[in-house]
Every structure is written in C-alpha cells, then in structure tokens.
N, C-alpha and C positions, 0 to 999 in steps of 0.2 A: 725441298723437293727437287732443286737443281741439282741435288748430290743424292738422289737417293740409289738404292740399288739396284732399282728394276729400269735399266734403258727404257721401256714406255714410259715409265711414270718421269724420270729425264724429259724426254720427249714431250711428253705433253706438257709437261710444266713451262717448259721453255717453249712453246711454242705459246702457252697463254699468255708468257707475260710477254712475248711477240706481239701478238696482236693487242693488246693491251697499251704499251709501248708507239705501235702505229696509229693507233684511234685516240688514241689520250691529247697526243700532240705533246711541248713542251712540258707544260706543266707536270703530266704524268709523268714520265721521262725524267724530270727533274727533282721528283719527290722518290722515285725509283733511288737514284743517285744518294738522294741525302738517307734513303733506307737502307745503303750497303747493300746495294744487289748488287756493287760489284764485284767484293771479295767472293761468295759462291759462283757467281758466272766467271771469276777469273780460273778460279779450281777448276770448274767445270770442263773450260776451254782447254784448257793445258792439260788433262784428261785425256778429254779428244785427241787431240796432237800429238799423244806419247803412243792414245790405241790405234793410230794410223799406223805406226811402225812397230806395230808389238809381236813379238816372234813366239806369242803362247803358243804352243802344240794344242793344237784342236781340231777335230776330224773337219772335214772338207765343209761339209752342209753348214755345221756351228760357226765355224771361221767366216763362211760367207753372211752369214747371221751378223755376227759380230761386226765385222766390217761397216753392214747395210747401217744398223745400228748405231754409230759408232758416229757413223757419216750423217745421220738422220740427225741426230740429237746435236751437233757440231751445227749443221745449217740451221737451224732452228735458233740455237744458242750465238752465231754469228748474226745472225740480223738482230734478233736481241741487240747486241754490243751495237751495232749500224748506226739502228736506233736512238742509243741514249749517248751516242757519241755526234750524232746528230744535233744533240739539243743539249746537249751538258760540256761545257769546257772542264770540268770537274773527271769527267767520264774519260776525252779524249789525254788527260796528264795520266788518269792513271793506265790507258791503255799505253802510254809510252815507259812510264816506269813500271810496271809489272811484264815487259817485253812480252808483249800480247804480238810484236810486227812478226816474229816470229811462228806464232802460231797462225794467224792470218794467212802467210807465207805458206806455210804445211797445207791448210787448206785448197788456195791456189794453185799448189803443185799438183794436185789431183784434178785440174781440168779435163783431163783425155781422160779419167774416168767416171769422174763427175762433174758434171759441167754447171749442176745449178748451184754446187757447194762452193764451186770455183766462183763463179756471178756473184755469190752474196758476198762473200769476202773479199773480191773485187770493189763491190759498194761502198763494204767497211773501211778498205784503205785508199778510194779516193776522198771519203769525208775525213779518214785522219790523219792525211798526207796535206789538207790545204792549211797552207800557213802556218805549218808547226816545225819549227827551228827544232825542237826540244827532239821529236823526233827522225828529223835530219843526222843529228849527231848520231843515230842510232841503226841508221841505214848500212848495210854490208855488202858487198859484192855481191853476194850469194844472192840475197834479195833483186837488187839489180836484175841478176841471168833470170830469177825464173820468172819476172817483167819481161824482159826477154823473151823467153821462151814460152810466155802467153803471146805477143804479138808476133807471133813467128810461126803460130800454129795456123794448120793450114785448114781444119773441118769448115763446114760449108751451112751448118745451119745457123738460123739467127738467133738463138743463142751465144754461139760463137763467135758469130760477129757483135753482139752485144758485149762478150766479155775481153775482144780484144780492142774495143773503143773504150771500154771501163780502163783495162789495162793501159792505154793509151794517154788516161785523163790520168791515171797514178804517174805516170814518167812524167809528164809535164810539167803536175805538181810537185814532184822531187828534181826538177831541172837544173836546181844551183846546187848539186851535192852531185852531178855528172860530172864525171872527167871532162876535161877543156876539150882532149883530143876526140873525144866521140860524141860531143853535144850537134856538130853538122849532123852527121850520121842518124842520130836518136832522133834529131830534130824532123826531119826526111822523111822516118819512119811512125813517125806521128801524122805528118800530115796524111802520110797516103792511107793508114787506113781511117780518119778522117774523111777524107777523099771517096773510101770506097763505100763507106757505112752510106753516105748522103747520095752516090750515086744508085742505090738501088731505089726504084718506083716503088714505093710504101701502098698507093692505090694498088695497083696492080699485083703485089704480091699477093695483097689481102684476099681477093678474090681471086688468086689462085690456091691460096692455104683454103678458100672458105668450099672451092673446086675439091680439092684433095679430102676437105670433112664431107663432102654428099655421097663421093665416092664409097670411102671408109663405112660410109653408112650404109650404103644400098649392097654394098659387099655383105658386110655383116647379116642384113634380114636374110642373103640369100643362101647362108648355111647355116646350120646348126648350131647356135651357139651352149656348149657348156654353160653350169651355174660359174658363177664368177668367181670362187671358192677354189672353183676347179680346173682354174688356166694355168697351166704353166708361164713360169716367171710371174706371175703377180702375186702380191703378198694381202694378205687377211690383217685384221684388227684395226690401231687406229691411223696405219699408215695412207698416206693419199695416193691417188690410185684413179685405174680408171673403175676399181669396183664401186660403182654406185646406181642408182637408180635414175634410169633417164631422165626426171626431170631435172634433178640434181648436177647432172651432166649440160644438163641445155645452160643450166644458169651457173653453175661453179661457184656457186655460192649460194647453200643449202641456208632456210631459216631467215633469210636475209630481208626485213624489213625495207619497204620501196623510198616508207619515210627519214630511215638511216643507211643511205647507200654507201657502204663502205668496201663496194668491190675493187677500185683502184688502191687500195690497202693489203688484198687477199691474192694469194700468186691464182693465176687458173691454171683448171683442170684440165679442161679439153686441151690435148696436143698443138690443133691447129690456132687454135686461140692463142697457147703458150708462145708460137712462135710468132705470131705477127702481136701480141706485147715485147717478145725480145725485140722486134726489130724496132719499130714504133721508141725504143726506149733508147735504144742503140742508137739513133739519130736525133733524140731530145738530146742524149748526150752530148754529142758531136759536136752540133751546136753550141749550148750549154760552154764546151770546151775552147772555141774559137770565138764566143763572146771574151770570156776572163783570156784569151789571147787577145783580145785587141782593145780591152779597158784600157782606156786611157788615166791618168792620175787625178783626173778632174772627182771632186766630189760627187755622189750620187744625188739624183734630181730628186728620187723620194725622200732625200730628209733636206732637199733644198739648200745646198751648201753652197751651188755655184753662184757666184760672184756675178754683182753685177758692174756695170760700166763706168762707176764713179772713179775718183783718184786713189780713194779710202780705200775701196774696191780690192783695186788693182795689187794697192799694197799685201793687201789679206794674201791674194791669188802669187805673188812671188814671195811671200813667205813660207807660204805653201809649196810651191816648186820647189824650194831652195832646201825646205826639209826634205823632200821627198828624194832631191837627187844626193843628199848625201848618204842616202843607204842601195849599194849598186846588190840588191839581193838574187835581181835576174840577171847578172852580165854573166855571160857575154849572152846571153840568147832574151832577150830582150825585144820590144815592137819595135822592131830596127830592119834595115836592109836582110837581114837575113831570114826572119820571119817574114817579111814583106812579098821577098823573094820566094818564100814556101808557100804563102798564099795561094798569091798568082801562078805556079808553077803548078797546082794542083786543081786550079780551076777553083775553088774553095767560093769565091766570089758570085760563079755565076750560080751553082749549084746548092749555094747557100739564099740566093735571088729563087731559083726553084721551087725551094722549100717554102717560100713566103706564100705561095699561090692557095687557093681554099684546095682544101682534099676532094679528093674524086667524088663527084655525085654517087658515082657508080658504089664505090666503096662503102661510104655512107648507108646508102640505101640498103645497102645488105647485111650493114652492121646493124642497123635498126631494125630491120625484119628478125630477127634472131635475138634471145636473149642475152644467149652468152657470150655476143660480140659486142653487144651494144655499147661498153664499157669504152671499146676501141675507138669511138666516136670523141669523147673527151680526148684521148689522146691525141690521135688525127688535129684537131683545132691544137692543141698543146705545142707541136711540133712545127704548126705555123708561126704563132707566136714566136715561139722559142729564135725560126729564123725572122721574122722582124728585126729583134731587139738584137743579133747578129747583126743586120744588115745596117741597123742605128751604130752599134760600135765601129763597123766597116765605115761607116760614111763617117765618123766622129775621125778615126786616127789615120784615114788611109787619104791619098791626094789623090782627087778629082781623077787626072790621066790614069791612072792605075785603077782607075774602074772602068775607064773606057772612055775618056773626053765627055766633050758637049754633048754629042749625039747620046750617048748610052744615057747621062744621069737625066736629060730629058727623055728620054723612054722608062727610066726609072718611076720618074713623075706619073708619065701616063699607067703604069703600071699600079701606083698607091693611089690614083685616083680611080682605078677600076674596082681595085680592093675595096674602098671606102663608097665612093658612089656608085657602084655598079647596080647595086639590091636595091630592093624596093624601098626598103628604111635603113637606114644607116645600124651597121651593129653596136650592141650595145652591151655587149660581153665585155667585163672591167678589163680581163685581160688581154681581148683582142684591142682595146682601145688605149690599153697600156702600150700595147706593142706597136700598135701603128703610130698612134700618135710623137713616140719615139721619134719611128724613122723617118714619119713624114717634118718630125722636126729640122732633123739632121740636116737632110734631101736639102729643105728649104735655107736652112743656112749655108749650105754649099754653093747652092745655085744664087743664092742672094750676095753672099761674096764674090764672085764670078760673074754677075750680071747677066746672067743664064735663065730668060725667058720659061716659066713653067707653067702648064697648062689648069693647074688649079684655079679656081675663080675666087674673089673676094667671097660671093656668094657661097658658094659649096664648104671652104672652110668656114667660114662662119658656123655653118649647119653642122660641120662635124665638131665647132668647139661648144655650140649649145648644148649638141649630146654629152661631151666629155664634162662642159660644166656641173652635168646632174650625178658625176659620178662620186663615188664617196672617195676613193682614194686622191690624194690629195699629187700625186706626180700625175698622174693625168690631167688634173684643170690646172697644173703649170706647164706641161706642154702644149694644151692648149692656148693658153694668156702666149705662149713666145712662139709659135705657131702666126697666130696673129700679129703678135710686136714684128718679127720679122717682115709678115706680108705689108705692113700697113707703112713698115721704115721704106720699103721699096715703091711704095706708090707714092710716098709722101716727094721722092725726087721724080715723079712725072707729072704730067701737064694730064689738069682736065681730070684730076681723080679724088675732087673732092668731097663727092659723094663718096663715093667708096671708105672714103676715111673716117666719115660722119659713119657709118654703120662700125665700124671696125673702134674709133671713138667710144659710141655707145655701148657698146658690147662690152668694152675692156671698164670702162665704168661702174657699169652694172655690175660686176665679179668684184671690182675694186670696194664696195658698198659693202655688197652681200655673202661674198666669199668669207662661211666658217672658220677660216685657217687667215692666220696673222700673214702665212706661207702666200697665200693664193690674192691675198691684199697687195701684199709688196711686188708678187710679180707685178700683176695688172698695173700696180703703178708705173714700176719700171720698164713697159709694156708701154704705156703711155707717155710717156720722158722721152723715148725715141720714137718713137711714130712722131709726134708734135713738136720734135725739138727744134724744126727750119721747115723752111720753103712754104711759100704761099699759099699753097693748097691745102698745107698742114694749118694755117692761120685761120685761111677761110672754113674751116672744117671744126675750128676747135672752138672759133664766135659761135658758129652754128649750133651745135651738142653743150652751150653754155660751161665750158670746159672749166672755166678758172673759177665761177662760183661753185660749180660741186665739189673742186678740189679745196676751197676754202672751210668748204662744209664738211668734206672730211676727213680733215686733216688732225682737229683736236681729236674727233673718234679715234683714229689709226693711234696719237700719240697717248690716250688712255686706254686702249686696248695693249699698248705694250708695256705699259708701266703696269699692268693689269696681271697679264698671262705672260709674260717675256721670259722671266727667268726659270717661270713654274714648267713651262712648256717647249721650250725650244734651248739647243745645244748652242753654243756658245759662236760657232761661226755662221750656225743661223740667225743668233742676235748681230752677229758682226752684219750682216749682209741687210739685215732691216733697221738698222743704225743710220744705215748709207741712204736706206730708200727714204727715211724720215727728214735726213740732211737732203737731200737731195729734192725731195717733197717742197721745202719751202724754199729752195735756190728758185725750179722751177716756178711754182705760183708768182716768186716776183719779177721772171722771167714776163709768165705773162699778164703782167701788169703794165710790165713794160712795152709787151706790144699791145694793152689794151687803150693805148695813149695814142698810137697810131693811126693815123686813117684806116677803115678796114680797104684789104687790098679788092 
C-alpha cells in the first residue's frame, strides 16, 4: 500500500505504519525491519524526491495538488524511516547504502516552504548522523550548504527555531568530516543558536501562544464562520487540518483513550499548541546536544562501569583511557579549550543552570486547565531534566573556576537543595530523580575535592537517598550510595561527626543487604571502604553500627550472589568492577579486625 497509486492511500498507509512504529516502541520497529518494510519505504522515498523536482506539465490547481501531495505522503513516509532508524541498526546501514542522505537532503531543502517536512527529516538525520562512520564517507558538500543554509535562515517561529537546533545537532554530529579550515567557524555557529534556542522564556511564551489561542478564538465566534468545506486554502478528506469539530480541536487527539495516552507520540493540531511543542522541543534538544558535548569518556553510571578506587581498579580505568585515546575521531574539535571557550563565551553555563529551575506555575496552571495543552506539562518537566543531567556533564568535564569559583558552585548547592527540599515531599518522579541525583552527585564531588563547604545536611541527604533507594532504576540508588560515600568521606576527616557517620554507616548497610542489583551491593560497599577507611570518628562510628560483623555476614552472600548471577547478568567490566569490590571486601574486614584489637578510641 506504500506504493499504491492513489497518493491517499500512500498517505495513509504510511502514516499507520507511523504511528504504529511510534507506539510499538523497539520491538515493533524491529519486526518492521526483519519484514522488509524497508525496500517499499525506500521506493517510496525516492519517489517523493524525484516529484519534488518533476517538470510534468499540469494545469496550475493539479500541480499544486501534486506538490501538497507529494509533500504529505514524503513527511509521513520520513518519520516512518525516523522511527525504525531509531530502533534498528539494520534500518540505519541500509538508509546509508541505498543513499536515502540524499533524499533526506531533498526534503530539508524545502524548509522555506515546508517547514514540518523540513523538522521530520531533520530528526531523521540527527539519529542517523550519530556515530555512523559508514555514512560520513558518504557526506558531500552539497549536503554540508544546505546544513548551512538551514542554520542561516532567518524566520522567526518556533518551528524554526526547532529545525535550526535539529540542524545544529546534525553538524555536530558530522563534526570530523568538516574541513579543518571551518570547524572554528561551524563551531561558533552551533553554539549560538544553541545560545538562542535556550535564551527564549519557554513559561512565558506558552502563555503568550496560549494569549494568541483565546484571541483566535473570540475572533472567530465574532463572525460568520463558513462550513469548513468551505474556506479557502484548506483542504477536505484525510488531510490534517484545522477542519474538525471542536472537541477534537481542544484535545488534538480524537478517540484517544485517558488509559493509553499516546499524545506525546501524535504531532498537534492546534497552531498554538504546535508551536510551543516546537519550542519545548527545540530546547530538550539544545540540551540533549551540549550533554553529548561535554560526555566525558567515563563509562555510563546506568550500567555501572565506573571504576572504583582499588589498584585492580585503576588498571581497568587506564586501559580504558588508553583505548579510547587512540582513536582521535573528534580532533580537533573536541572537549578542549576551544569548546570550553564556546561554552563560556555563549553563556551556555548559566542558561543551561536556568533551565534546571521547576517551570512557571503560571504556565502549568494553564496547561492543565486546557485539554489540549495539557500534554505541554510533561514536556515542561522533560526540559528540566534534560538541563540537570547538562549541568551533571558541565560539572563532570569542566573546572570549578570556569563555572564561577567558590562563590557560584556554593550557590549552585543552595540552588539543588531548593530543588530537592524545597516541596513538601521530596519528588519522586524517576526521572527527575535520575537528573538530580546526577547533578547533585557531581556538585558534591567537586566541592568535596576542593574542600568547599556545602549547605546540604547529613540529614536531608539521607532523605533524598531513601526516596531514590525505592526507585527501580538502578543508576539512581547508585548515585544515591556515592552521594552519601562522598558526604560521609568528608565528615569522616572532621572532628565530632560521629553520629553523623553512624546514620550514613546504617544506611549504606541496609542497601548493601537489600539492594536487588549485585550493581547497588558493590556500590554501597565501595561506599563504605571510604567513609570507614581512617580517622577516629570513622572508628568510633563503625564499633557503633557493629560494622565488621555485618560485613562478615555478608560477605559469603555477596560472593554467592556473584557466582550466582555474574556472568548471566552483568557485562564484563561490570564483573571487572565487582571483582575489585569482592577483593577489596575481605582486605577491608581484616582491616577491621585489626582495629577491633585496639582500644576503642
């Protein structure tokens, strides 16, 4: 049906197996792939891309027909490809060998006339621009200019600026196939619209767009409106449109079950809705884009790869560097002085800090009053997030003075502890507590290496690692466990906090027991190895919470749990790292054995 003759039946087709494709998730996506839906979608595409420029003689009206047509069943059939190139490595080889970058390209070129055909295809080539060498080799000038010449356009809605930050995040991803001589240049011009996407007040536009829909409205009751059949420039049948019936309108997603909400999947209808999703998206981007600028080479905490402090450790972690630097695939534009230098020079830092704050009450409140905004409200939280774990890579690769010295990363503090303790109850949304818990990781090892007093209490974290303890994801109750190892390593070297340690002791215990994940065991213990490793307080703290018998008691557990689940369940430099915590398990215990022989202090 993706090739049939009737452009509707095109159209529709390709837009079921769109949404189809978006709601299924991998799976779908990937049974798609093993069913050759790409050889018809690739005909299809290439289709499209030949009637973009086809010089049939056809009277004025038919040709505009054609075109609409043409373009309809192209954006439909492109997110399609998005999709399953999204979820299928299979999909994104063959959209480099059947030179799909090309027609992608075709698409894009028609932003000033279409700008949502231009977005999706946009989408399509920053997912199959990340990490693909294969089609690096296949990149052309020409491609390049009209990258180019999407971030160089000048229109003014958030659309636009949604697809010249997409545009933005594709040059990034293509950065080692740029000429040496204009990587400063490109570089520059990444940042700033970067720069400008994050400087617009997202609260405030929303309830200026949500201003311009009451307007539109109260216009409309106060003339005559035509049947809808009957407006000029709109079109009939199964095209989208503002022809519908108001309720339809309110909610932009006709049929839609409360108990299967699948509206963040469904483009909306309303105008004003449409554009404050481009913007809202346009600045998850942004972000998005200046996290993967400032990843550092360290392993990912969700599958627990970082390394801990043992000798064995260490070795893993410079074997690891040492692969890593010998492939220079970003040079010269790399997290180096001259990104560092684009950062800062754009502000990027504090406006990326901006972003971390909760969204506008104001905003909120009137997405919620309203059906068809309501949707806006996940987003809104999204885009916090999104700067968090921004603000976690800033504070992971970037030095201290370059965010502002002493002064600022303690205001920083007070800042994540407003976020976190401010509410009545602590939040408990995974992913705001993925994101905070991040940054507030970071924060703390910065300021703990630095010996930069912070205003969090032994108490209050605690509170926020109990919440994170009950979360299922398992990178959250490991930022939690080093959250606390960090706080606990820094009391352990002052005077008179050996309460404090006994709580923080107890805690990291109790995770080390009960913690589901082999993952969330090893932290806590390795959590525990430094908080208890010296000083008196840590001594008098660990007789107290009877340290060295619990760790006796479970210690054979930990070593039959991995002999257990080790090889079934965990990647090989996550066994290397619970190797270490196992070895390292019983050094310590005779560690304190040996101060259990001493006077207690």
């Amino acid at each position: 049906m993706l090739l049939d003759k009737s452009f509707a039946v095109r159209e529709t087709a390709a837009g079921a197996l769109r949404n189809l494709s978006a709601c299924g998730g991998f799976e779908v996506c990937d049974d798609m792939v093993k069913q050759d839906i790409m050889t018809p979608l690739v005909a299809l595409l290439k289709e499209c891309s030949a009637g973009f420029h086809s010089n049939s003689v056809l009277s004025p009206k038919s040709k505009d027909e054609q075109k609409n047509y043409t373009e309809d069943v192209a954006n439909e059939a492109v997110n399609l490809l998005w999709n399953v190139c999204e979820s299928s490595s299979r999909a994104v080889s063959v959209f480099s060998k059947e030179g799909l970058l090309d027609v992608v390209m075709s698409c894009l070129e028609r932003h000033s006339e279409n700008v949502e055909l231009a977005v999706s295809a946009a989408y399509c080539l920053q997912t199959v621009t990340e990490d693909n060498p294969e089609l690096l080799c296949r990149l052309t000038p020409s491609s390049l200019q009209v990258l180019e010449s999407v971030m160089m356009s000048s229109q003014s809605t958030m659309e636009h600026l949604l697809l010249r930050t997409l545009a933005a995040g594709c040059v990034w991803n293509l950065k080692s196939a740029l000429p040496s001589s204009s990587q400063a240049e490109t570089l520059s011009a990444v940042m700033r619209i970067l720069s400008n996407t994050l400087e617009v007040d997202a609260g405030q536009a929303i309830l200026e767009l949500k201003e311009q829909e009451s307007r539109r409205r109260e216009e409309g009751k106060e003339r005559e409106v035509q049947p809808c059949s009957d407006r000029p420039g709109e079109e009939t049948g199964s095209r989208e449109g503002d022809c519908m019936e108001e309720g339809d309108e309110e909610t932009g997603k006709p049929n839609t079950s409360p108990d299967n909400d699948i509206s963040d999947l469904l483009p909306p209808k309303n105008e004003e809705v449409k554009q404050a999703t481009a913007l809202l998206s346009a600045q998850q981007t942004s972000l998005e884009i200046i996290v993967n600028m400032c990843c550092s080479d360290d392993p990912s905490d969700d599958e627990w790869e970082e390394l801990s402090s043992s000798d064995e450790s260490d070795m893993c972690a410079e074997s690891s560097l040492c692969e890593c630097s010998g492939v220079q695939v970003l040079s010269p534009l790399c997290l180096s002085a001259e990104i560092h230098t684009a950062l800062i020079s754009f502000l990027l830092p504090e406006k990326v800090l901006k972003k971390t704050e909760f969204p506008s009450s104001a905003a909120l409140d009137t997405c919620m009053k309203s059906p068809a905004w309501k949707s806006l409200v996940k987003k809104m939280h999204r885009v916090q997030c999104r700067a968090l774990f921004c603000l976690h890579n800033m504070l992971s690769v970037m030095e201290g003075e370059a965010l502002g010295g002493v002064v600022a990363l303690q205001a920083l503090a007070e800042h994540l502890s407003q976020l976190v303790f401010s509410q009545p109850e602590i939040p408990k949304e995974d992913e705001f507590l993925e994101a905070v818990t991040s940054a507030v990781r970071s924060l703390l090892q910065i300021m703990a290496s630095r010996n930069i007093p912070q205003c969090m209490s032994p108490q209050q974290l605690i509170g926020l690692c109990e919440v994170a303890a009950q979360c299922s994801h398992t990178s959250v109750r490991v930022n939690a466990i080093a959250i606390l190892g960090i706080t606990g390593s820094t009391l352990a070297k002052q005077h008179h906090t050996a309460d404090k340690l006994q709580m923080i002791g107890s805690f990291l215990l109790q995770v080390a027991t009960k913690d589901p994940s082999l993952v969330g065991t090893g932290e806590a213990l390795d959590a525990l190895f430094d908080v208890f490793a010296d000083g008196v307080e840590a001594e008098r703290a660990a007789r107290h919470i009877k340290l060295l018998p619990a760790l006796r008691t479970l210690q054979p557990v930990f070593k039959a749990k991995m002999r257990k689940e080790g090889r079934e369940k965990y990647s090989p430099d996550q066994l290397c790292v619970l190797n270490n915590v196992k070895v390292n398990l019983r050094r310590f215990i005779s560690y304190l054995e040996t101060l259990e022989k001493k006077p207690s202090p």
